[in-house]
TORTI-218773 format. One record per residue (C-alpha): residue number from 1; y, z, x; residue in three letters. Coordinates in Angstrom, 3 decimals. Example, Ala and Ser with C-alpha at 12.3 -4.5 7.8 and 13.67 -1.06 7.14 Angstrom:
2
SITE   k    north       up     east   r
SITE   1   -4.500    7.800   12.300 ALA
SITE   2   -1.060    7.140   13.670 SER
//
This chain:
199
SITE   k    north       up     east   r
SITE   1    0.000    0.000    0.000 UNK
SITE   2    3.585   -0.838    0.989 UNK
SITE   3    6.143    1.613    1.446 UNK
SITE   4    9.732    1.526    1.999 UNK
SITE   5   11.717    4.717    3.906 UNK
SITE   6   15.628    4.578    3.256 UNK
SITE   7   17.775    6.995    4.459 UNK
SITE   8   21.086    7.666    2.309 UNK
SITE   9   23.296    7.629    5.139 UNK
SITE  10   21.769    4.147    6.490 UNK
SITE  11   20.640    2.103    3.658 UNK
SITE  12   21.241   -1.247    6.458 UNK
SITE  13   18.129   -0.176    8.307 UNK
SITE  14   15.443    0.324    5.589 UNK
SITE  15   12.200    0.011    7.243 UNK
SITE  16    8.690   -1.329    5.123 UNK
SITE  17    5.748   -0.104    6.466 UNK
SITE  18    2.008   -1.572    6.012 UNK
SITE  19   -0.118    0.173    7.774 UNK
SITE  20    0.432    1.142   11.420 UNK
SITE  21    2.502   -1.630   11.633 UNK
SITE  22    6.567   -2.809   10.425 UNK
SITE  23    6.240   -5.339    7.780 UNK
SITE  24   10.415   -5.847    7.676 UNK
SITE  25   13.024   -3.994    8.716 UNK
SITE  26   16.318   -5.101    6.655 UNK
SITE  27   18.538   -3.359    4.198 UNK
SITE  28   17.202   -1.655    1.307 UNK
SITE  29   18.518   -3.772   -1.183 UNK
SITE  30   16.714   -6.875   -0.036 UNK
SITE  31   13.742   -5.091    1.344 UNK
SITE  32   13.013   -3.587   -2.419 UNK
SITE  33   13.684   -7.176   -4.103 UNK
SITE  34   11.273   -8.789   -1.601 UNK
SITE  35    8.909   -6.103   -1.769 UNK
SITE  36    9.444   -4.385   -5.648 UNK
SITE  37    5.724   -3.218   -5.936 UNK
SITE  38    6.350   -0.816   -2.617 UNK
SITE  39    6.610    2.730   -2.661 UNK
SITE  40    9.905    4.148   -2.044 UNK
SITE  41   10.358    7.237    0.151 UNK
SITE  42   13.934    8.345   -0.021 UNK
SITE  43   15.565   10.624    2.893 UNK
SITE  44   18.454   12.104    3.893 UNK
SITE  45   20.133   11.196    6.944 UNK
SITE  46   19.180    8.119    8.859 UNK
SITE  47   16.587    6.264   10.017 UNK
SITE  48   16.104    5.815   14.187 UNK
SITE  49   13.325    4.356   16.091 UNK
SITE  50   12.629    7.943   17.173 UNK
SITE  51   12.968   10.037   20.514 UNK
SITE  52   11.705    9.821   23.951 UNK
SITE  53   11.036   12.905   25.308 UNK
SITE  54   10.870   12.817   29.155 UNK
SITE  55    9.659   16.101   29.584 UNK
SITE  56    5.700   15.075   28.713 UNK
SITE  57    3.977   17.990   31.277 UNK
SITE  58    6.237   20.367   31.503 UNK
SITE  59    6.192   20.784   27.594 UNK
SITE  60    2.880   20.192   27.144 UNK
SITE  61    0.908   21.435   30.389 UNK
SITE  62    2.791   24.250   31.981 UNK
SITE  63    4.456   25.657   28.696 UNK
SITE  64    2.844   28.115   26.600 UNK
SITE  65    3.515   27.377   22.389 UNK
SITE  66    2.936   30.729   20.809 UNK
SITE  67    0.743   30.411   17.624 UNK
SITE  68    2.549   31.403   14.877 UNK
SITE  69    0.155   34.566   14.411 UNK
SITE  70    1.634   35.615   17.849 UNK
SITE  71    5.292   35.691   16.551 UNK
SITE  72    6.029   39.052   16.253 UNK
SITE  73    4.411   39.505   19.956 UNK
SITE  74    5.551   36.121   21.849 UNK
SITE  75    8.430   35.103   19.712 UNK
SITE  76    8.261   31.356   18.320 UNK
SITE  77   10.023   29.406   21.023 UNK
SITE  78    7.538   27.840   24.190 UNK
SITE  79    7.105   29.915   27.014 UNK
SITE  80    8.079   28.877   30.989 UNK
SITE  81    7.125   30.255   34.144 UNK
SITE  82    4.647   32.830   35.123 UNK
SITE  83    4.157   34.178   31.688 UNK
SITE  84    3.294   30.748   30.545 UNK
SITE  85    0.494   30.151   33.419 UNK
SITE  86   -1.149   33.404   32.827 UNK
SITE  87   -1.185   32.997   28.825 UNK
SITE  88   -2.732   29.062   29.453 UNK
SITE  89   -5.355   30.699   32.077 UNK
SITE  90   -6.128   33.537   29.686 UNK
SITE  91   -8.952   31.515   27.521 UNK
SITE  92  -10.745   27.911   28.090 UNK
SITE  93   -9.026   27.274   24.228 UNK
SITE  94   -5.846   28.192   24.961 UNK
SITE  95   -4.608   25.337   26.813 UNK
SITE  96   -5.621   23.214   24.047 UNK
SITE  97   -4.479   25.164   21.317 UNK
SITE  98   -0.796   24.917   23.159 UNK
SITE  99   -0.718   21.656   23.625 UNK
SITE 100   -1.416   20.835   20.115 UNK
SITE 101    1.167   23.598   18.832 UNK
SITE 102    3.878   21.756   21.681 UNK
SITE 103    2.633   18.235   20.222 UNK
SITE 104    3.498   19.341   16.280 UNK
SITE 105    6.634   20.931   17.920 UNK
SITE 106    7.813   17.681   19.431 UNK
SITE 107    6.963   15.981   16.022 UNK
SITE 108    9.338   18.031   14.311 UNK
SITE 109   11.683   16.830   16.977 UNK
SITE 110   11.739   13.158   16.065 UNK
SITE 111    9.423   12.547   18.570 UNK
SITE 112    7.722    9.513   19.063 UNK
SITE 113    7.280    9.097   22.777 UNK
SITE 114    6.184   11.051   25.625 UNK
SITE 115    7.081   10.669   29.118 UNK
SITE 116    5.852   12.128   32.582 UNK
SITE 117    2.192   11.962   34.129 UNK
SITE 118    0.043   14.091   31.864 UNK
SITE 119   -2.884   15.085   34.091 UNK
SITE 120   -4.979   17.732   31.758 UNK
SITE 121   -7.447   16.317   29.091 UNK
SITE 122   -6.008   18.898   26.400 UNK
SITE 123   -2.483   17.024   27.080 UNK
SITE 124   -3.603   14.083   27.100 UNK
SITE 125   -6.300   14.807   23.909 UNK
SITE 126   -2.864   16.277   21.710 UNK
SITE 127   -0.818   13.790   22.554 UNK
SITE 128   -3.339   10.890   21.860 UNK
SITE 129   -4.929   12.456   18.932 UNK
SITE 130   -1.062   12.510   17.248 UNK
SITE 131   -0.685    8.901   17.829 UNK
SITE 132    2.187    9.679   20.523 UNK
SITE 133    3.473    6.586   22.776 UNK
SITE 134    3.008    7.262   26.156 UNK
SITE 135    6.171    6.273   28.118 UNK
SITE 136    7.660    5.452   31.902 UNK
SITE 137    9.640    8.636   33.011 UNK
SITE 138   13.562    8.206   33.968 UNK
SITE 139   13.577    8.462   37.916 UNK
SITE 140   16.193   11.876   37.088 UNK
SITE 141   16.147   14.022   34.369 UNK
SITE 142   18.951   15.371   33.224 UNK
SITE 143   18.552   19.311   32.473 UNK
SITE 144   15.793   21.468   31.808 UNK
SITE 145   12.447   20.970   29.470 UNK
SITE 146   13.905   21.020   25.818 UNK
SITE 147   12.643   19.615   22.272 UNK
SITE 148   15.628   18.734   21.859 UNK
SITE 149   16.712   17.399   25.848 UNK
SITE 150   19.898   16.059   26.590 UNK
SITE 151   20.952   13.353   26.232 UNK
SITE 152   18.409   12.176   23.368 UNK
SITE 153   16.875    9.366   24.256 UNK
SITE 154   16.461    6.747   21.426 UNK
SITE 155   13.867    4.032   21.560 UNK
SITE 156   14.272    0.429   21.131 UNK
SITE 157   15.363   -1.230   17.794 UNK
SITE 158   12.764   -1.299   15.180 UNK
SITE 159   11.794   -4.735   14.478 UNK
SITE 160    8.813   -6.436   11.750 UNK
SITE 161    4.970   -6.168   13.647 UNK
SITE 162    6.021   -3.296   15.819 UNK
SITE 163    4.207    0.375   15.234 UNK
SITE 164    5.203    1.985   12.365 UNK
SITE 165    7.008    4.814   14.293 UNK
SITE 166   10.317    6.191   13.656 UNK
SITE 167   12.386    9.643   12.478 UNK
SITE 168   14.763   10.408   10.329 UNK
SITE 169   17.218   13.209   10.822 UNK
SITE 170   19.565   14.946    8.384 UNK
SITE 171   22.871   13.633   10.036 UNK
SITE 172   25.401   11.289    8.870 UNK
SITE 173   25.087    8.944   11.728 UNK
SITE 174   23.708    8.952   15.450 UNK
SITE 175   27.127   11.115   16.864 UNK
SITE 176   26.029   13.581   14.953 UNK
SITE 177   22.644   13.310   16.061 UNK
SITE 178   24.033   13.552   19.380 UNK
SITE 179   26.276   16.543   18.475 UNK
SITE 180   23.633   18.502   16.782 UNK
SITE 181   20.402   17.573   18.290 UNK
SITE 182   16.777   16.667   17.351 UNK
SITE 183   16.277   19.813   15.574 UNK
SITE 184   18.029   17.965   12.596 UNK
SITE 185   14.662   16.183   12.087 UNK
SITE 186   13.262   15.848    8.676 UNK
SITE 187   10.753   12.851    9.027 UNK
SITE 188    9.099   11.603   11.585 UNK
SITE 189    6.213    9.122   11.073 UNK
SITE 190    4.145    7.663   13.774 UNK
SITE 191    1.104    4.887   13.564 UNK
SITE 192    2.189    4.597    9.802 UNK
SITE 193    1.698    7.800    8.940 UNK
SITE 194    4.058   10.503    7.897 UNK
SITE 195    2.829   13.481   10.697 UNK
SITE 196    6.046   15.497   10.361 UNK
SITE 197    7.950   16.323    6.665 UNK
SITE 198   10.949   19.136    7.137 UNK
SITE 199   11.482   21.246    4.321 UNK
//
């Protein structure tokens, strides 16, 4: 089945998707006469092609995401350093476990893409099994490991018979998205398939 994501605040880049794959890319008016059978999924915000993030093994390898059963212990944001290493050496599981918890994370980032030389299989299994692009790293990066890094780093254009992957965030247009960072998310879909819904 067809379906057609719009975003109020960019009705010019309506997206249809079939499948895993772009079946137009247009604005919503004519995508919804050429297509009227589609399902519409309506969003706040606008649509991008999603987020790079560079930071692939230091998110995903050597940070420790707390389970949310661990809250009130570990807090809720990943874990650096030291404390990180000994909580990812503490069980076989557990470096697993984090990596899928830092995968879902990036997700509700806008994350499409991952950058950096993953070496671990549990990286590499989280990252895969979520459909993530794997990605060239920038020869500098420009701050510390953040879900939300700066600057954001937008993929290419969406375009008809490319992946189905792309984000929406909750932000007027992309200055704002700039200003106020990927934790704005509220959609992200990757391989066709919504993986990420904000509340």
């Amino acid at each position: 089945m067809l379906t057609i994501h719009v975003c109020e605040a960019s009705p010019e880049a309506a997206v249809v998707v079939d499948g895993a794959r772009l079946a137009a890319v247009g604005p919503y008016e004519a995508l919804a006469a050429d297509h009227p059978r589609a399902r519409v999924r309506r969003w706040p915000g606008i649509l991008t092609p999603g987020l790079l993030n560079p930071y692939g093994p230091e998110l995903l390898e050597q940070a420790y995401h707390p389970d949310p059963r661990e809250a009130d212990r570990l807090g809720t944001e990943p874990i650096f350093g030291q404390r990180a290493l000994a909580l990812l050496g503490a069980q076989a599981s557990a470096r697993g476990a984090s990596a899928r918890r830092g995968v879902q994370r990036m997700l509700a980032h806008g994350t499409v893409a991952v950058a950096g030389e993953l070496r671990g299989r549990a990286a590499l299994d989280a990252v895969r099994g979520a459909g993530l692009a794997l990605a060239g790293r920038p020869a500098t990066l420009p701050g510390p490991a953040s879900l939300s890094p700066v600057p954001l780093v937008l993929l290419p254009a969406l375009a008809a018979g490319k992946p189905a992957r792309f984000a929406v965030f909750d932000v007027p247009d992309r200055a704002a998205l700039v200003r106020e960072g990927a934790s704005t998310c509220v959609a992200t879909v990757v391989g066709g398939r919504l993986v990420y819904r904000g509340r």
